[in-house]
C-alpha positions, 0 to 999 in steps of 0.5 A, spaced: 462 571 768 465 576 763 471 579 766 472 586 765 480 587 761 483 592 768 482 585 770 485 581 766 492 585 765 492 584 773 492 578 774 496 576 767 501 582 771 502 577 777 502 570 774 508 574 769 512 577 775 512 570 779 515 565 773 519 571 769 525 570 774 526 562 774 528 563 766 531 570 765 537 569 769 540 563 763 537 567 757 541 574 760 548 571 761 548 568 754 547 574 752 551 578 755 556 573 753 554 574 746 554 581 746 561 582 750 565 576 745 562 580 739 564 587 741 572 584 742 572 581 735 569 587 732 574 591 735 580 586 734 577 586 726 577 594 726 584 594 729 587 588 724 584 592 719 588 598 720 595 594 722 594 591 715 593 597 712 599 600 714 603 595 713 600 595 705 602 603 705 609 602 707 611 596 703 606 600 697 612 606 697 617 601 699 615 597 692 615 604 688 622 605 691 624 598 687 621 601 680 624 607 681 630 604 681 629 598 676 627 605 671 632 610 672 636 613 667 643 613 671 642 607 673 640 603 667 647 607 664 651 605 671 648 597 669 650 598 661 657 601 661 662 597 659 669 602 659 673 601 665 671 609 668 667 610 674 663 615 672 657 613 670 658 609 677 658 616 681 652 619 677 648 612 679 650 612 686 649 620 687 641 619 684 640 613 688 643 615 695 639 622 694 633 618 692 634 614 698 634 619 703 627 623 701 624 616 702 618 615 707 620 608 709 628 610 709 628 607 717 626 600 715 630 600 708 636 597 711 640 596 705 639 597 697 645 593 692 645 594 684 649 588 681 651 589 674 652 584 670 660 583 670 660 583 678 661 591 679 656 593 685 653 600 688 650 600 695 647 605 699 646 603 706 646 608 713 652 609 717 651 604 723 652 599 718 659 600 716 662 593 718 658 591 711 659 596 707 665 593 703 662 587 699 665 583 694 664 584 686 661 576 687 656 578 692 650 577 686 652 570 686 648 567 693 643 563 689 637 566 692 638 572 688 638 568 681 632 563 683 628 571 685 629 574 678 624 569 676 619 569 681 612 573 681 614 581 680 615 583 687 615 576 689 615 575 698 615 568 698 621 567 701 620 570 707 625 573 713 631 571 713 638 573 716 642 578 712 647 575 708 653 580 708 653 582 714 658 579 719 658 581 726 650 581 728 645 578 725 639 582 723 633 580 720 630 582 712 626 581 707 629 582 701 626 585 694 629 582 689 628 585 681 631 585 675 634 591 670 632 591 664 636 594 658 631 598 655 633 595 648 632 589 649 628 583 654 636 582 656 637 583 664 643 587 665 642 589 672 640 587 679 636 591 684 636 588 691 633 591 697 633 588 704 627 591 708 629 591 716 623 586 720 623 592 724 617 595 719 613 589 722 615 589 729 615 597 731 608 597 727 605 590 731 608 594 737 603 600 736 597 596 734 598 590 740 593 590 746 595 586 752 593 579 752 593 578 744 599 577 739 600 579 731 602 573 726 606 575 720 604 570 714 609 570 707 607 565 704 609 558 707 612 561 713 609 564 720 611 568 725 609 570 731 611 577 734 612 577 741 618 581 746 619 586 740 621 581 735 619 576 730 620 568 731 618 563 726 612 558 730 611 555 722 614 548 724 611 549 732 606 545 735 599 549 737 600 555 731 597 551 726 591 555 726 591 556 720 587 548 719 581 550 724 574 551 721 572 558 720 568 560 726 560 560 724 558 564 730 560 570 729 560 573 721 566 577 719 564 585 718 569 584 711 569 579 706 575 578 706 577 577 714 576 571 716 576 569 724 577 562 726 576 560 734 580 554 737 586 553 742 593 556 742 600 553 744 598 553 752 591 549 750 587 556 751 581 558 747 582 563 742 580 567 736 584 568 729 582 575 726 585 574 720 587 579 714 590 579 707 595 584 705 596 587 698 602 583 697 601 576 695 600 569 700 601 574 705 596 575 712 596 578 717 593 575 724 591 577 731 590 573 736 585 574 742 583 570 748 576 567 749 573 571 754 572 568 760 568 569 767 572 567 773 568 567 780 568 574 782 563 577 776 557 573 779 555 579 783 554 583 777 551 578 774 545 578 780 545 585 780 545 584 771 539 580 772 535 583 776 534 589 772 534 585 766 527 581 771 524 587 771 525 589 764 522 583 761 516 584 766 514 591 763 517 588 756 511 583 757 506 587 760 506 592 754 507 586 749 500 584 753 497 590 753 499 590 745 495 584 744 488 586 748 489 594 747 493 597 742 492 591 737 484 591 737 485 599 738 488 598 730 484 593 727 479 599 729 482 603 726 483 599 719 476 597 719 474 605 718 479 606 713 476 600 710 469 603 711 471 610 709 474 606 702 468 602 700 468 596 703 462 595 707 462 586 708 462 584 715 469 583 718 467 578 724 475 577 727 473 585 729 467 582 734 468 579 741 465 579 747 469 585 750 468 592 750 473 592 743 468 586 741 462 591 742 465 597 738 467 592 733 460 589 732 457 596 732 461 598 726 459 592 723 452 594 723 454 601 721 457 599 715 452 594 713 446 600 714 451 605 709 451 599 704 444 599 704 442 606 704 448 606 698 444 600 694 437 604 695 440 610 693 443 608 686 438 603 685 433 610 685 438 615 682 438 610 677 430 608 676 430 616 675 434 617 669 430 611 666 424 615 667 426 621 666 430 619 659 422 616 657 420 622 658 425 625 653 422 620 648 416 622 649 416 629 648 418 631 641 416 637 640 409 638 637 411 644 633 416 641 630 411 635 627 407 640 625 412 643 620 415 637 618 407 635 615 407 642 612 414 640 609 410 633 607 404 637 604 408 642 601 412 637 597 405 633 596 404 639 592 409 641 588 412 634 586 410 628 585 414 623 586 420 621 591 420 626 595 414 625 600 417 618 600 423 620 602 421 624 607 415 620 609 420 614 611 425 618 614 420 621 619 417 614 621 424 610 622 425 616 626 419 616 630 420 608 630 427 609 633 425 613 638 419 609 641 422 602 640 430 602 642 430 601 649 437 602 650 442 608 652 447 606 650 447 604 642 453 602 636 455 608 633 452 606 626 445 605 629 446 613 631 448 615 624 442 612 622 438 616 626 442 622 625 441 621 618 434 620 617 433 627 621 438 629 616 434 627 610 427 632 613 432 637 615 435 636 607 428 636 604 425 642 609 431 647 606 431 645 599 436 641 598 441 647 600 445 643 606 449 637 605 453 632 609 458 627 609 461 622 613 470 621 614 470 615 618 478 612 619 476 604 620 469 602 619 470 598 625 470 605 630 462 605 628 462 598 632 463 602 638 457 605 644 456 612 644 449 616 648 442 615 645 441 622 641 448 626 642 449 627 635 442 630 631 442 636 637 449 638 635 448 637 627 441 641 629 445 647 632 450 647 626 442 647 621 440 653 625 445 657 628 450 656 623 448 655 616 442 658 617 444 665 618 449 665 613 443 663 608 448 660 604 449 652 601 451 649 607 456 643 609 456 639 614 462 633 615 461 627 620 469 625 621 471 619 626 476 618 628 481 615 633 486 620 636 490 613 640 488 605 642 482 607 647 478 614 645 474 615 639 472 622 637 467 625 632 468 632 630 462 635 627 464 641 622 459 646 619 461 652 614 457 656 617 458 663 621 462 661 627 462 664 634 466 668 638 470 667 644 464 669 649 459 665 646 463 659 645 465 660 653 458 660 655 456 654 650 455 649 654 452 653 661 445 651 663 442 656 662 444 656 654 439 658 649 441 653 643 435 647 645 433 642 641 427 644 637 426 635 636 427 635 644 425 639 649 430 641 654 436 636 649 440 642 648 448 641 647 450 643 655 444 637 656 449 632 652 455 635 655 453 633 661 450 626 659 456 624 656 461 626 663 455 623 667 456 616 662 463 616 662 467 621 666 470 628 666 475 626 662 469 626 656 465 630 653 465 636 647 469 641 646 469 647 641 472 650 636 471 656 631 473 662 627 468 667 625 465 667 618 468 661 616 467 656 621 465 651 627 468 644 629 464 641 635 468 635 638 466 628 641 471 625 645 469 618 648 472 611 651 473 605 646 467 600 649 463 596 644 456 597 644 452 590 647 446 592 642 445 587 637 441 593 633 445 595 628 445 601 623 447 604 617 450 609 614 445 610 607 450 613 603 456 609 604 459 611 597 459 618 600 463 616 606 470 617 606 475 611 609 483 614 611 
């Protein structure tokens, strides 16, 4: 019992409809999970991408400051005097407390020192830090100092420490240490030292934190968490070591360089490491965010996301069915036209069932089967009718040209004794035996100038010896390729007869071929006779020409036009070129194909032939 294909959606529909709840809440929830923890570390990813950005800009200018002051020219002269006057002091400290306060970052520069080498110091630092403006001249002797002029340029490794001139609070810095170069020499003479105020970090964490999550700050060896408006070192603490957790492989970074890891924090909590490197060398800035979680009271959101997701998956299914016994079949169809309408007309059995698409598909199939057959009979008779129609042409020679060519014979029987008749005799009957006896259209182009040659040799003896012809051939090897049976003597004729003829003249007729690239041959027939003009030479290859064979019936030059475009293509054919009173060039344009006949001729005359 065939069951029609409404039939068929509807019970599928039904049987899709009863099971789909059972297996669509699991599938649901874990996507939703997966989706919601993707877009939390995305956002998270996106905000500590921009966190550390800021904090390269800031430490960016911070570190041109530092060049500044290792190169200029008052400072390096401040670093240099060796007299006991303090004006090259004044001058350095105008320049640098001037430069000081057009900078961006003055906020979070809480100090900047210029030790000289003999113990002398500039220092420009904000007015609220009076208690430590004073220094004494051996506040370059803390060891860190020395140990930092020889570390990495701008070198961060030694982490936040406590300032070491202040007195009555503790404040936390970063110092930037550098040295001052004498500009004669590698020899240090100076010290610039600039101590950044942790508070660049705190107030830029502060800005970028989300509630639940927490910013680390690693230099280096050192960690450090920020929470309640300060920095604190958690390097040496228990449950801050994320940094021996294995890259997280469930959800891929947006950046390269950012990586996430997912463990659990000092509270024993799960929890994402989104981290970040900074410009500066071994440090990163990292956020941690919690693992979400789903406590009791989202269940029925959940039901509620469910049932949605049910019928969503029932229409996804019902269309993916109908796909498959609708829509797909609909398109193999389809394809199977495009490939009839292309040529292909093999039977295609995966388009053939037993349903209503089935029988369309069958139908198709024998549609193509019965245009191939009317194709086959068509070229099969297209084919039988060129061959009868060119043994026609064989059998046609006109009888008022063998007339005047016995006339020739007679006439030279008696006027001469000797060579002459043989010539002509021979001539005649290797033409008439070539006509009657090669079968093949498509001949060597040699067997073809042997043909033309003992046309030529009756058309010579008839004129009195007043008409020549000469071979050029480029490579002898050229002559080995096919050309069409009889394309060359209607052409040399018309060059006899409307050519030289009129002209009544001695006459040249120059056969050059050649090879104009790698896969076309050309033969370019060239006669000195009285040329054409234009409108001639447009009307040339017409139908209704008036330049017949004399040899052929019906062979005139548009007649080989269209055998060689019918044989090879549009591509191929003759073209003209002329000048009147001087000249006449017919040009043969053919494909390189080598000729299947084992009939070869030749050129009787090869010492005549010209060979580039």
């Amino acid at each position: 019992m065939k069951r029609s294909i409404k039939s068929r959606i509807s019970y599928f529909t039904v049987g899709v409809a009863l099971i789909t709840g059972i297996i669509i809440s699991a599938i649901s929830f874990l996507i939703y999970r997966h989706y919601d923890t993707y877009l939390l570390i995305t956002q998270a990813e996106t905000n500590t991408k921009y966190t550390t950005d800021y904090l390269n800009t800031r430490l960016s200018n911070i570190q041109n400051f530092v060049r500044w002051c290792q190169n200029n020219n008052e400072i390096i002269n401040f670093t240099l005097d060796t007299t006991k006057s303090n004006t090259s002091l004044v001058a350095a400290y105008d320049h640098l407390s001037d430069e000081y306060k057009n900078t961006a970052e003055k906020d979070y520069i809480y100090r900047i020192l210029i030790f000289k080498n003999n113990g002398k110091l500039i220092q420009v630092l904000d007015a609220a830090h009076a208690d430590s403006m004073y220094l004494s001249e051996k506040a370059a002797s803390i060891p860190f100092i020395q140990q930092a002029l020889y570390t990495v340029d701008y070198d961060l490794s030694m982490g936040l420490i406590i300032d070491p001139y202040e007195h009555n609070k503790q404040t936390i810095i970063l110092p930037l240490i550098r040295p001052i170069y004498n500009p004669y020499n590698a020899d240090i003479i100076g010290i610039v030292m600039l101590e950044i105020n942790a508070s660049l970090f705190s107030d830029t964490f502060e800005s970028s934190l989300s509630k639940g999550n927490s910013f680390f700050l690693t230099i280096d060896n050192h960690t450090y968490k920020y929470e309640g408006g300060l920095l604190s070192d958690v390097t040496s603490k228990e449950g801050y070591n994320f940094w021996n957790l294995e890259l997280d492989t469930q959800y891929s970074p947006s950046r390269s360089d950012t990586s996430i890891r997912y463990g659990t924090n000092d509270e024993g909590a799960y929890v994402y490491y989104i981290t970040q490197p900074m410009e500066q060398a071994n440090c990163y800035v990292t956020q941690m965010i919690p693992a979400i979680t789903y406590p009791q009271k989202t269940i029925p959101f959940f039901i509620l996301l469910i049932l949605i997701l049910v019928v969503l998956m029932v229409g996804i299914i019902i269309a993916a069915y109908m796909n498959h016994i609708v829509t797909k079949p609909v398109i193999n169809l389809q394809k199977r036209l495009e490939k009839v309408s292309n040529g292909d007309f093999t039977r295609d059995l995966s388009i053939e069932s037993s349903d209503e698409f089935g029988l369309i598909g069958q139908r198709i199939n024998n549609m193509a089967e019965d245009i191939n057959l009317l194709i086959t009979n068509r070229l099969a008779f297209e084919k039988e009718r060129q061959d009868i129609e060119y043994q026609l042409l064989q059998s046609q020679i006109n009888p008022h040209f063998l007339y005047n060519t016995l006339g020739s014979i007679k006439w030279m029987a008696t006027v001469q004794n000797v060579p002459g008749i043989a010539k002509m005799t021979t001539a005649l009957s290797r033409l008439l035996k070539s006509i009657s006896k090669i079968e093949n259209v498509n001949i060597p182009i040699s067997l073809e100038c042997s043909l033309l040659d003992d046309y030529f040799t009756i058309q010579k003896y008839r004129y009195g010896g007043s008409i020549e012809m000469k071979y050029e051939v480029e490579d002898t090897s050229l002559l080995d390729y096919s050309i069409l049976r009889f394309t060359l003597q209607p052409i040399v004729e018309n060059s006899i007869f409307h050519g030289i003829e009129p002209k009544e003249t001695a006459g040249l007729i120059t056969i050059r071929i050649f090879s104009p690239d790698h896969n076309k041959i050309q033969i370019d027939i060239i006669d000195n006779g009285i040329g054409m003009d234009s409108f001639t030479i447009d009307n040339l290859l017409k139908a209704n020409t008036g330049c017949k064979s004399n040899f052929f019936k019906d062979l005139g030059i548009s007649s080989v036009h269209k055998r060689l475009q019918y044989e090879f293509g549009s591509s191929y054919g003759l073209s003209f070129q002329s000048e009147v009173g001087k000249y006449t060039k017919t040009s043969i344009l053919l494909p390189k194909i080598l000729s299947e006949t084992n009939v070869k001729g030749e050129i009787p005359s090869y010492d005549d032939i010209n060979c580039r």
